[in-house]
C-alpha positions as CSV (number, residue, x, y, z in Angstrom):
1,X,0.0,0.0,0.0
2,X,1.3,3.5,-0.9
3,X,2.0,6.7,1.2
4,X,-0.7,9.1,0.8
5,X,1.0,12.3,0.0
6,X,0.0,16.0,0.3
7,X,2.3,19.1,-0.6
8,X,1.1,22.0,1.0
9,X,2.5,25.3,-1.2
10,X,3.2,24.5,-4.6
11,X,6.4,26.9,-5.1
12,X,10.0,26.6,-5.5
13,X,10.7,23.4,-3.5
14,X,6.6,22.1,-3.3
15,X,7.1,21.7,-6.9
16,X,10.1,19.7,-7.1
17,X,9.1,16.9,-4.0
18,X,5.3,17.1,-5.5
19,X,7.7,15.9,-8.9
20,X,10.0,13.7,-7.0
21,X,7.1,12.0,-4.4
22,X,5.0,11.4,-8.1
23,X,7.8,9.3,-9.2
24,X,8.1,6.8,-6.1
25,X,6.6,3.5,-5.9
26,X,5.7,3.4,-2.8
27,X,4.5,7.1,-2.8
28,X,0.9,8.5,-4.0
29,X,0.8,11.9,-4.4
30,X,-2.7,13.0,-3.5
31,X,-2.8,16.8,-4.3
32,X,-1.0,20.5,-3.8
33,X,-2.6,23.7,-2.4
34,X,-1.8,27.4,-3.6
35,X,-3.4,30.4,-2.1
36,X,-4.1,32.1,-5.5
37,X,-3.9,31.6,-9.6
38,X,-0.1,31.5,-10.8
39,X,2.1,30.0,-13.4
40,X,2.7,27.8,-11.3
41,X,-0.9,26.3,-9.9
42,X,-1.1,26.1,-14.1
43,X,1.4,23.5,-14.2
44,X,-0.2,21.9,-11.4
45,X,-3.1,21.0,-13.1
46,X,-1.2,21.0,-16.6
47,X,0.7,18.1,-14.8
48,X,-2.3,16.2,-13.5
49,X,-1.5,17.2,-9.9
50,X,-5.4,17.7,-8.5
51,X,-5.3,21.4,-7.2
52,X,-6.6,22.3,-4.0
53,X,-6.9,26.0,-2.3
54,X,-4.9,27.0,0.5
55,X,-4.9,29.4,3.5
56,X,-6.6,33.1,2.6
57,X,-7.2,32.3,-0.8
58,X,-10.2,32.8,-3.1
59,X,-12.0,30.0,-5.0
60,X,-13.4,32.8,-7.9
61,X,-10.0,33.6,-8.3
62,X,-9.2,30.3,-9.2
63,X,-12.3,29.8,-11.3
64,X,-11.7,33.1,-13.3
65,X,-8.6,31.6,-14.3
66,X,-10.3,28.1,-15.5
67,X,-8.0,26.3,-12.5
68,X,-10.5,24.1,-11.2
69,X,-10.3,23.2,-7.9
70,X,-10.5,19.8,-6.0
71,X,-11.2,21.3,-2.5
72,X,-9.6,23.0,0.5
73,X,-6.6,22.3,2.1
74,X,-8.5,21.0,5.2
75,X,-9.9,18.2,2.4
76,X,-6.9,17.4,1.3
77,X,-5.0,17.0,4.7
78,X,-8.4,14.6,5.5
79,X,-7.4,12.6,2.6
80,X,-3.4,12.2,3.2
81,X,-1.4,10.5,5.5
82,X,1.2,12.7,5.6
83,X,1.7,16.3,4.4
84,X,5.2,18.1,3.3
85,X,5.1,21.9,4.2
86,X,6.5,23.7,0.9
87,X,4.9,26.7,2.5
88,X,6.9,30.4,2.9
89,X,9.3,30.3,6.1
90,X,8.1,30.7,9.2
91,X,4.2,29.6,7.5
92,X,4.9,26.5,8.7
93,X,4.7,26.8,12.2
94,X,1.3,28.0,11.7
95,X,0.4,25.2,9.2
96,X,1.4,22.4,12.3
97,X,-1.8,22.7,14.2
98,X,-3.8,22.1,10.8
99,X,-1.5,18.5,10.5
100,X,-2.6,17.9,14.7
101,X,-5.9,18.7,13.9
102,X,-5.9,16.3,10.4
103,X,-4.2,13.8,12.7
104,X,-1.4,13.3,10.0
105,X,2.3,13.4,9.4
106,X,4.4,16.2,8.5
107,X,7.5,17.5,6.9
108,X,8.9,20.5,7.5
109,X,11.3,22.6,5.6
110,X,14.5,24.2,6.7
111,X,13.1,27.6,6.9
112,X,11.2,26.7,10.2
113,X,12.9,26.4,14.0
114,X,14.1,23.4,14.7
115,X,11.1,23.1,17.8
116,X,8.9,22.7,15.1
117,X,9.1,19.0,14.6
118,X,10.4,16.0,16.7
119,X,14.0,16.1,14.9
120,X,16.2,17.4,12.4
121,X,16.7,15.3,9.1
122,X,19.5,14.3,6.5
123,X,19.0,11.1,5.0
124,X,23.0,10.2,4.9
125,X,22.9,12.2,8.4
126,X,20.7,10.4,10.8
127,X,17.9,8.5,9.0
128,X,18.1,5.7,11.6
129,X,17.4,7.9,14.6
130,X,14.6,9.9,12.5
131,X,12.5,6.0,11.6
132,X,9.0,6.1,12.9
133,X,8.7,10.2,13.6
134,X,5.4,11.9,13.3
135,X,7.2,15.3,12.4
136,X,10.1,15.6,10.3
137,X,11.9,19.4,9.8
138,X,14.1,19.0,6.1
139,X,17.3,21.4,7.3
140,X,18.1,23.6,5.1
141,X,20.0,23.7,1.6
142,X,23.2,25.1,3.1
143,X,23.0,22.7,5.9
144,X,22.0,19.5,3.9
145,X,25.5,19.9,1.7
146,X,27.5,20.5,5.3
147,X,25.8,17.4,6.9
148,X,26.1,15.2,3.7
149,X,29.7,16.3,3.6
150,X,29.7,15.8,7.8
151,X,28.3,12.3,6.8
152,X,31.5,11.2,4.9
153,X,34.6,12.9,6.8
154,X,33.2,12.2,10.3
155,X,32.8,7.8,10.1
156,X,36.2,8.0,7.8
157,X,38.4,10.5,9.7
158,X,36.8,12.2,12.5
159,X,36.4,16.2,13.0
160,X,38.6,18.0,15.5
161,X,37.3,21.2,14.5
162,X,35.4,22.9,10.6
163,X,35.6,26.6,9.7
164,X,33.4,27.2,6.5
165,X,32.2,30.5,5.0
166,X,29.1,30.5,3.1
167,X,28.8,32.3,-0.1
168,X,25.3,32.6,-0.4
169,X,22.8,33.3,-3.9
170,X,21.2,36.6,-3.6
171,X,17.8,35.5,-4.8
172,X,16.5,32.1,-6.8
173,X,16.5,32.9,-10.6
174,X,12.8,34.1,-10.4
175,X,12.5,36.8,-7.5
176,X,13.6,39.6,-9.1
177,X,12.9,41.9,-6.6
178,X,15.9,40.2,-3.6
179,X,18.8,40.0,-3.8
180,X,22.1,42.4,-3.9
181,X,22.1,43.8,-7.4
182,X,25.6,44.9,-7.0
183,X,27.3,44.3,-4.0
184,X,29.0,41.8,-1.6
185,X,26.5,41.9,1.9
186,X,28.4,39.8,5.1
187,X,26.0,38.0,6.9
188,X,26.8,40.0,10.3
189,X,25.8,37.0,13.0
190,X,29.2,35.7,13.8
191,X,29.4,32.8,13.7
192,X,26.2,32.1,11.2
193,X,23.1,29.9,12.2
194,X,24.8,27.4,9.9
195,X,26.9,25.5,11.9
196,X,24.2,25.6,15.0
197,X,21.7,24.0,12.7
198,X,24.1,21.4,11.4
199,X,24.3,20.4,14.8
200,X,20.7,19.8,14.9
201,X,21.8,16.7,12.9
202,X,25.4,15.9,14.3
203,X,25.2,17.2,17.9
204,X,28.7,16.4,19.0
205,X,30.6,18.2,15.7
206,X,32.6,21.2,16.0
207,X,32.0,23.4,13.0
208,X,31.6,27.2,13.0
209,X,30.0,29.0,9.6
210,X,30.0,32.6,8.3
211,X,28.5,33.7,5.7
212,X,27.8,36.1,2.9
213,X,25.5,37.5,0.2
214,X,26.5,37.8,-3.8
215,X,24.9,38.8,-6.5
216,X,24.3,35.7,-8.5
217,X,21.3,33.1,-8.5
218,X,22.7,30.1,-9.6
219,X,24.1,28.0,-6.6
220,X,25.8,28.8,-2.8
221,X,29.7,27.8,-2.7
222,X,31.1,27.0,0.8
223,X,34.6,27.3,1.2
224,X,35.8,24.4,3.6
225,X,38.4,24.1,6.4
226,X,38.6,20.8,8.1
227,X,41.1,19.8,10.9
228,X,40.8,16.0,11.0
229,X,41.5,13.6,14.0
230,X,43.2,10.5,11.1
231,X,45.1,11.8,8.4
232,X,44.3,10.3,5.2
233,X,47.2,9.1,3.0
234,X,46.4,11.1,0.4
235,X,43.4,13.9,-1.0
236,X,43.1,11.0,-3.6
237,X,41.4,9.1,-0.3
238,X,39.3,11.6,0.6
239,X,37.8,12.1,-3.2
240,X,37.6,8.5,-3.3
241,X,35.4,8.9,-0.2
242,X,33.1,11.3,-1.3
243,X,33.2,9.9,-4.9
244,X,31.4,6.9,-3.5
245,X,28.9,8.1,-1.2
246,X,25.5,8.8,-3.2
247,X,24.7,12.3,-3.7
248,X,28.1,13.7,-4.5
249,X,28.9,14.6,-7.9
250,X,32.9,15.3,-8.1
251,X,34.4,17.3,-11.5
252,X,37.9,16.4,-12.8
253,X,39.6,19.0,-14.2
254,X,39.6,17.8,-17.5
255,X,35.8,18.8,-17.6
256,X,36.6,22.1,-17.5
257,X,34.0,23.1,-15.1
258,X,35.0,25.9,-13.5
259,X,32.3,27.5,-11.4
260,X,28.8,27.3,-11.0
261,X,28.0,28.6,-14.6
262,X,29.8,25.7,-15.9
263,X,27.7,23.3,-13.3
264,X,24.8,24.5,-14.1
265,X,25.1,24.0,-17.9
266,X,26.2,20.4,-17.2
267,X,22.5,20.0,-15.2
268,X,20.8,21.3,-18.2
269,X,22.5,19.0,-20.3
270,X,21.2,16.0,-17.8
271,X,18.1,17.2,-17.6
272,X,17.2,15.5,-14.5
273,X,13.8,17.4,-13.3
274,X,13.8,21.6,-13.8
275,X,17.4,20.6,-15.0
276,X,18.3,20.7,-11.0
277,X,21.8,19.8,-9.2
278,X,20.5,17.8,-6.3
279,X,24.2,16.6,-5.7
280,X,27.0,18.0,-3.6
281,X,29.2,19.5,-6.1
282,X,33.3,19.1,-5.1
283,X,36.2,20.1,-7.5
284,X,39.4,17.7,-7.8
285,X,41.1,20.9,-8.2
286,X,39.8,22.6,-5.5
287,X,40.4,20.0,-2.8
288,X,43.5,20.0,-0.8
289,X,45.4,18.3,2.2
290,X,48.2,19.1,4.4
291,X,48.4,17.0,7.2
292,X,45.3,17.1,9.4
293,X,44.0,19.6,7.1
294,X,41.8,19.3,4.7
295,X,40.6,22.3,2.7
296,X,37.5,22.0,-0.3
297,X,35.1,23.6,-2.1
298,X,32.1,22.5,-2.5
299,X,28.5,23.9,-4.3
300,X,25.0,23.4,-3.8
301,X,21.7,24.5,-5.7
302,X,19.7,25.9,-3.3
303,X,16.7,25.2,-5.1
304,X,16.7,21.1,-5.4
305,X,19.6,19.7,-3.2
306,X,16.6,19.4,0.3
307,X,14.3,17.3,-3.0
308,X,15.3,13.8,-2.1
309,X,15.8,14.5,1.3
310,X,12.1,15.3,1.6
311,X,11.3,11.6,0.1
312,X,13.5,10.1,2.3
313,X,12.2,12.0,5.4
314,X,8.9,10.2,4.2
315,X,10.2,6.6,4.2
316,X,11.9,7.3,7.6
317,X,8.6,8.4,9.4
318,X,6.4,5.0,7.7
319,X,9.2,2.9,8.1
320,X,8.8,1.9,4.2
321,X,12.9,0.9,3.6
322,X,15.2,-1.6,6.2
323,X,17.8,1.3,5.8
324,X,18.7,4.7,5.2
325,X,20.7,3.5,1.8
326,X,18.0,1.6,1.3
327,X,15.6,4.6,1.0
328,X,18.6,6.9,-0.9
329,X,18.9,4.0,-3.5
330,X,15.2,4.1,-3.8
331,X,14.7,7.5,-4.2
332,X,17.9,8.2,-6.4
333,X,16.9,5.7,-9.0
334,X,13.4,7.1,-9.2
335,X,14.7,10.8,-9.8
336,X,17.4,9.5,-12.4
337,X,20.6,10.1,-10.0
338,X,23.0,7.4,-9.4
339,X,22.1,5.0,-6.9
340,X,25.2,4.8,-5.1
């Protein structure tokens, strides 16, 4: 029997889990609410995804645009077993006592507290501990690429200590009214939430995170300091570790990727879903190690890479896989990444 599956806000990220839960076996994706008429709740019911309305909104809105509409939100949670909040940050602490009141499951997104729901979730992080949960908070984008890197380097080499500074998008490619236009903006809490909230999954790690603002949409780049407890041999060694571990997508330099532009291109040529980058992104070239030290790059696409930890989170809280690779494989295979 399949996971009855509600997406509550059908934006940037509701659209790509409504996408990715669509494509699971084990997943039925039931619905997705919007407030009001959009490009988006067009490709909703373009996609065959039955349309329901949300929060404030108006159902002669929706009918004046020829979106018909399936229901409320409160009919769609009574039809679900579990719902993923996609809604604006800080909505979906508001949205919670809706899911109490449906009597269903929920998945938060990293734009919430972590109070909101029983634990904090990364699927290479802590999926064990996170099996059987009613409420599930997805941590952010930033902090899914630290814990999956977390994920590797601690089990392999332990952490004595990280530094890492965020360089952070100034907007997703379609708000064009955020963002720095032309300017660098530091992120002025020292140290950053970042490294708090990655702790939320890993509670004994050392790390500390700055961070700041550019103007560019494309992707977040942190740059990596990591004091290890065991030497590797060689860098080779830790590549080799990430290389192997699902969800990391290394570039040799013979690809001649050199940023994000080049990244980006290379998921368009893929095509995998709104040609997204759900991967950690590491450079050969831009990983180093002297001694204890280990010093990388790494990328993330803020607007997919939380996607198939959102699936996961699902499988965790019903208990649908025997293991969190288990799930991963699952999911990968279903969204066309590797399986690992």
């Amino acid at each position: 029997m399949k996971v009855r599956v509600a997406i509550n806000g059908f934006g940037t990220i509701g659209k790509r889990v409504a996408d990715a839960v669509a494509r699971q076996p084990d997943m039925e994706l039931v619905g997705v609410t919007k407030t009001r008429p959009s490009f988006e709740a067009r490709r909703a019911r373009e996609k065959g995804y039955p349309l329901y309305l949300a929060g404030e909104g108006k159902a002669e809105e929706f009918a004046a645009a020829g979106l018909p509409l399936a229901g409320t939100a409160a009919e769609l949670l009574a039809r679900v077993d579990v719902v993923v909040d996609a809604a604006p940050d800080k909505i979906g602490r508001e949205n919670r006592r809706l899911y109490e009141a449906a009597g269903i499951r929920a998945v938060f997104q990293g734009g919430e507290k972590p109070d909101v729901a029983e634990a904090s979730f990364n699927a290479l992080g802590n999926y064990a501990a996170c099996r059987g949960k009613r409420t599930l908070r997805v941590v952010s984008c930033n902090t899914t690429g630290l814990a999956r890197a977390a994920a590797v380097l601690l089990p392999n080499w332990g952490v004595d200590h990280w530094e890492a500074t965020l360089v952070r998008r100034g907007a997703d490619p379609a708000e064009s009214k955020k963002g720095p236009i032309n300017g660098i903006l530091p992120t002025f809490q020292l140290p950053s939430h970042h490294g708090p909230d990655v702790r939320t999954v890993f509670p004994e790690l050392s790390i500390a995170t700055t961070a700041l603002v550019v103007p560019t949409t494309l992707m977040h780049v942190h740059v990596n300091h990591v004091r290890l407890k065991r030497p590797p041999q060689a860098v080779a060694e830790v590549l080799e570790g990430f290389r192997r571990t699902p969800r990391f997508r290394i570039f040799a330099p013979w690809e001649h990727a050199d940023g994000t532009p080049q990244v980006m291109e290379y998921a368009r040529d893929r095509g995998i879903g709104f040609n997204d980058m759900m991967e950690n992104v590491l450079w050969e070239a831009g990983t180093r190690l002297e001694g204890r030290d280990l010093y990388f790059f790494q990328a993330i696409h803020q607007e997919s890479i939380v996607v198939p930890e959102n699936v996961d989170a699902i499988r965790a809280m019903f208990d649908l896989a025997p293991d969190g690779p288990s799930s991963i494989a699952l999911t990968d295979r279903a969204l066309g990444l590797r399986a690992g």
